[in-house]
ROGU-239916 format. One record per atom (N, C-alpha, C): x, y, z. Coordinates in steps of 0.1 Angstrom, whole numbers, plus 5000, padded with zeros to 4 digits. Atoms other than C-alpha are relative to their C-alpha. Layout:
N
XYZ
...
REM end
This chain:
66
500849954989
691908470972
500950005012
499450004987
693708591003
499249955010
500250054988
693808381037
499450125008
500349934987
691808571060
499749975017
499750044986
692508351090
501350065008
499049914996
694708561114
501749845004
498450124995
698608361116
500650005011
499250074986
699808211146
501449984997
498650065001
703308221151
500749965015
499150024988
705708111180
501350095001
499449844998
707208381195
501049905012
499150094988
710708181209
500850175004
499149994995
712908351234
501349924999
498750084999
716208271239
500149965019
500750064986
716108041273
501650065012
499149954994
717908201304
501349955005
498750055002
721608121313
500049845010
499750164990
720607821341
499549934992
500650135010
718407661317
501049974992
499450095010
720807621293
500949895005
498850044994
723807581318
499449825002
500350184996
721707211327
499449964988
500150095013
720707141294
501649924995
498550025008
724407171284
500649895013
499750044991
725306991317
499349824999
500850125000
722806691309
500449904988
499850035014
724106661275
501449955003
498750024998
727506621288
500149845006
500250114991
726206361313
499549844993
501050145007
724306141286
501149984989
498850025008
727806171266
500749905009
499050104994
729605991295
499449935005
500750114997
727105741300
499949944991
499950115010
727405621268
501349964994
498750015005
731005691259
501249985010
499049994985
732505711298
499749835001
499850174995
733105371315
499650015016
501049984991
730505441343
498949935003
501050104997
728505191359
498750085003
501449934991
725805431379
499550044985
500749935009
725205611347
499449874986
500350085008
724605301327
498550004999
501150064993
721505191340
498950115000
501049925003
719905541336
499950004982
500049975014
720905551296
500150104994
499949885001
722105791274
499450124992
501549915009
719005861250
499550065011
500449924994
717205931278
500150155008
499849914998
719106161293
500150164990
499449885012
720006361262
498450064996
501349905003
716106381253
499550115013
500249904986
715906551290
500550074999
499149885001
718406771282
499050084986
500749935007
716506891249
498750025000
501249934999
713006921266
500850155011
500349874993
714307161290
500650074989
500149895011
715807331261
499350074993
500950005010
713207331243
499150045006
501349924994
710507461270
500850115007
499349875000
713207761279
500150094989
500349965011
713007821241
498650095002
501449975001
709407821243
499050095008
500849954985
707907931278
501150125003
499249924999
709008291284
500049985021
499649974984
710908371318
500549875005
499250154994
712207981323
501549984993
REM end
């Protein structure tokens, strides 16, 4: 018996060139907070930053026009 519930899909974009440019810029930053020898950046940590960097990727993916 065929599904006759209509299918939802996620309709991604590809996210525009500043969103990435600070994703990729956040990623860099939560790289030399864990692997640089950086006191300021210690104390924010570098999980966190790195998951900040893959929400905004991830809602420029998602959310068109961001």
């Amino acid at each position: 018996m065929p599904c006759t519930r209509p299918i939802r899909r996620f309709y991604l974009t590809p996210p525009a060139v500043p969103t990435f440019l600070i994703s990729v810029l956040l990623a860099v930053v939560a790289l030399l907070a864990v692997y640089g020898h950086f006191p300021q950046l210690h104390s924010i940590g570098g999980f966190t930053l790195l998951l900040i960097a893959y929400v905004v990727l991830l809602l420029g993916t998602l959310l068109r026009g961001i």
